[in-house]
N, C-alpha and C positions, 0 to 999 in steps of 0.2 A: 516103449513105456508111456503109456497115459500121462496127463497132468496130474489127473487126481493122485496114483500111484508117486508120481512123488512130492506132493504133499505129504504124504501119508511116510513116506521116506525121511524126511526133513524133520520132523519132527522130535525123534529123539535123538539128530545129530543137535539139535538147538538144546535139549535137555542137560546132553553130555557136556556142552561145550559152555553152558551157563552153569555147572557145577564148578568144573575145570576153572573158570572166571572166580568162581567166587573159594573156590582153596587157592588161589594166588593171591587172593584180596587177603583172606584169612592167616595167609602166613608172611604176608608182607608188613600185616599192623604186628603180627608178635613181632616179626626183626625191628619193626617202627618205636613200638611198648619196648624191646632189650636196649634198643638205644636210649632211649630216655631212661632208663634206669642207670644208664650208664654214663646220663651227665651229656653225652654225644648227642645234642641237640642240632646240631649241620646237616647230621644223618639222616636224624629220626623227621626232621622237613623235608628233605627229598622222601625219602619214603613214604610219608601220609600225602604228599603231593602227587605222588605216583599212585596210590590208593585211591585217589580222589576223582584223578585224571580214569582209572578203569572203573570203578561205583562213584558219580558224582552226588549219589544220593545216599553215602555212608558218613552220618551226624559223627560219629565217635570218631573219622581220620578227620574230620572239621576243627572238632572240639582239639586231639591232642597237637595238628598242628598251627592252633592259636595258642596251645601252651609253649611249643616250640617256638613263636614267632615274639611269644609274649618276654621269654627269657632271652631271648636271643636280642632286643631290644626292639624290636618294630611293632608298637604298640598298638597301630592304625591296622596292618595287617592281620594283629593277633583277634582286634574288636570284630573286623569283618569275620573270620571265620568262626568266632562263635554265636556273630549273628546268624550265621548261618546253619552251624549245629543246631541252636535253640531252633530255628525253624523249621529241619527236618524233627528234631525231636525236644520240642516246649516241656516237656516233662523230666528233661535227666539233670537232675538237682548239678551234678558236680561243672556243667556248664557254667548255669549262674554263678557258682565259686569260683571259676578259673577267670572268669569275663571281669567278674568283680577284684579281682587280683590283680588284674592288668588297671584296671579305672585306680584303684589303691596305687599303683606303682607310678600314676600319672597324675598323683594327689587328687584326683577328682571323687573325693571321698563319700560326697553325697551319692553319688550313682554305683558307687561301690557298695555302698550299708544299703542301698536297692536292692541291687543284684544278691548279696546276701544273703538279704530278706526272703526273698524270692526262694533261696536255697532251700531253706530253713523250712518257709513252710510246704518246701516239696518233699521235704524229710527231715524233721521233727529231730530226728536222731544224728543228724549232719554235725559232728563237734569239731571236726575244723572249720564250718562256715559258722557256728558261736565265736570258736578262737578269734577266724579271722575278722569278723564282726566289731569283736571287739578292740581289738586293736585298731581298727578306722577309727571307733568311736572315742578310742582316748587319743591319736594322732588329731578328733578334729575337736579332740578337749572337752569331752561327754563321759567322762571316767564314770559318774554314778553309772549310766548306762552301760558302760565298756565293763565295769565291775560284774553285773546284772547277765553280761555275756560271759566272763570267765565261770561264773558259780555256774550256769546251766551247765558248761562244756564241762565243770568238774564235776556236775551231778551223774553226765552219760560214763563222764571216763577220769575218776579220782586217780590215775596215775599219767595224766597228764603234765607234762612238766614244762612246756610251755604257755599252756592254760594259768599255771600257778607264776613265773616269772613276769609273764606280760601283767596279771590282777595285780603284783608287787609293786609295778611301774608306776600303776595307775593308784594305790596305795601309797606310794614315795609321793608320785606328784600333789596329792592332796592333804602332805602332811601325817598321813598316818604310817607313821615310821614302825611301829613294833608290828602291827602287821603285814607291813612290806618284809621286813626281819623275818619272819614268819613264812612267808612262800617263799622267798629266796632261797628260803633255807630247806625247803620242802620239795624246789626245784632241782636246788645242788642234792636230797638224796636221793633224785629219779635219775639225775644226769648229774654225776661229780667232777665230769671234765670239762665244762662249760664255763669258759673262761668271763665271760660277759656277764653272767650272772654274779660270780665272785666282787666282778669291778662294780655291778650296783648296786651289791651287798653294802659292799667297801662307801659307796656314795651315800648312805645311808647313815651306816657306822659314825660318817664323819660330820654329818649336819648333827646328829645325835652327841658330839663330839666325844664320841668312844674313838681315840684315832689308834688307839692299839689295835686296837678290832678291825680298823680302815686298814691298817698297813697291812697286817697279817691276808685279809681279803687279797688288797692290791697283790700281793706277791705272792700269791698262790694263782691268780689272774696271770702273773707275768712269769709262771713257770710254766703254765701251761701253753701259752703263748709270749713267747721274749719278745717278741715286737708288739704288743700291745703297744702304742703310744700314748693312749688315756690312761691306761694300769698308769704307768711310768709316771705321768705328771700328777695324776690327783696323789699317788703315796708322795709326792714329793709336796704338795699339798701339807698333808697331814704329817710328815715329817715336821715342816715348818713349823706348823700349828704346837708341835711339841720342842719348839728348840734347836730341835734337832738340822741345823742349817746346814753341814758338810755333807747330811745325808740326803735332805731337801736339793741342796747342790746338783750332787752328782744323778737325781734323778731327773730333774729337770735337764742336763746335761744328755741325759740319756735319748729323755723324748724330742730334744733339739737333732741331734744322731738319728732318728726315726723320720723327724719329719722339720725339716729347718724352715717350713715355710709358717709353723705358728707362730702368731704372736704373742701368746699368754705366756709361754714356758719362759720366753726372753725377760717377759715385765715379771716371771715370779722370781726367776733367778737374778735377776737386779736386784728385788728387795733382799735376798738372802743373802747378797753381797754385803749389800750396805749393813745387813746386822749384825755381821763379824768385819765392819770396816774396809770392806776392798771397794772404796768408792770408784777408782779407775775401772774396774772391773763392772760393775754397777753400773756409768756412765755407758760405757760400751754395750754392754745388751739394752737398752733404754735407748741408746742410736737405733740400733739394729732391729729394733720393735716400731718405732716410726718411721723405720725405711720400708719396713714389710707392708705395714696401715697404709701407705701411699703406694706401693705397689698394686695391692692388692682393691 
């Protein structure tokens, strides 16, 4: 057999064998993409690492395991691999969202509302990179702006219900309570099991000092989840606020039971003492809250 002849031979074993290549890339990111749907981020690393390792030049195993790397808590390695996505492919919006998630996660906020940015204008229509946007811009206390971002996310997608909680935040923090009351409440009817929501209903209700309205929040918060340990103290909060100190008591009692290492539940449950007389009892948590201050 000639040279030339097999040349001519070779050629479509390289054909077969670079298909064969790329249906094992192709069905190792789906097993890669079910683990991550399935929370099994350990997996879904090895498997886009193994992707990676047979196509070094496949942007999307880059990209999901910097999301893998990014939850999984290795920040540094999550940055590099979607430095590296972006650089096989500077065009695929949901890159800049995951990169800028991890910079969010690292408080590096400015390079986060970047990256975003960045999302955004690779696709206009991107309403988790508005969501997420916005929430950097009210964590770095830009709420006109972080507002500015929940309306657009609720202009693409008005049943957005994290769109509407997060603007409520940013509404609570600047004072505008009735329309914090207002998404929360617009929140709870896209997601009624959202415990979180209830409690900054409830934080609301109570500067507003409707504390009927706070407790009823808090403990529908604390059905849905009984270990809330914030439900638990702020109704014991607003218990207070009404009198109600046996029932202040035992909530604060409750959040101590949850997490014994606060000190606020101690110093509130002191005061509740002292306003039905159990000074000894008073004096004791009021130790135990400036033991924890110097621990801590």
């Amino acid at each position: 057999m000639s040279i030339n002849s097999i040349r001519i031979v070779s050629v479509p074993f390289l054909f077969f064998a670079c298909e064969a290549l790329a249906q094992d890339v192709a069905e190792l990111v789906k097993k890669g993409q079910k683990a991550m749907m399935e929370e099994d981020f350990k997996t879904a690393l090895v498997i886009f690492s193994k992707v990676i390792e047979l196509d070094p030049k496949n942007a999307q195993a880059y990209g999901s395991r910097g999301t893998c790397n990014s939850v999984s808590g290795k920040p540094e390695e999550a940055l590099a691999d979607f430095k590296k996505a972006i650089e096989l492919n500077p065009k695929e919006a949901t890159f800049y969202n995951d990169r800028a998630n991890t910079y969010a996660g690292m408080n590096k906020l400015a390079e986060a509302i970047a990256d975003y940015t960045k999302a955004i204008d690779l696709d206009p229509r991107y309403v988790r990179a508005f969501v997420n946007r916005g929430i950097s811009r009210a964590d770095a206390e830009k709420h006109a702006e972080a507002i500015e971002d929940f309306n657009s996310a609720l202009k693409l997608d008005p049943k957005d219900a994290s769109a509407y909680y997060n603007r409520g935040l940013s509404y609570g923090l600047t004072n505008r309570y009735q329309e914090a009351i207002q998404d929360f409440s617009k929140a709870l009817d896209l997601e009624p099991k959202e415990a979180i929501v209830y409690k900054d209903r409830g934080v609301v209700y109570h500067e507003l000092k409707k504390y009927g309205e706070a407790i009823a929040d808090y403990t529908r918060a604390i059905e849905i989840t009984p270990n809330f340990a914030e439900a638990w103290f702020n109704r014991g909060l607003s218990h207070f606020e009404l009198k109600k100190y046996a029932e202040a008591i035992r909530d604060y009692s409750k959040t101590i039971e949850l997490d014994a290492t606060l000190v606020q539940p101690y110093r509130s449950r002191a005061e509740a003492y002292m306003a039905i007389g159990k000074q000894k009892e008073a004096e004791a948590d009021l130790a135990k809250a400036k033991q924890l201050e110097k621990s801590n």
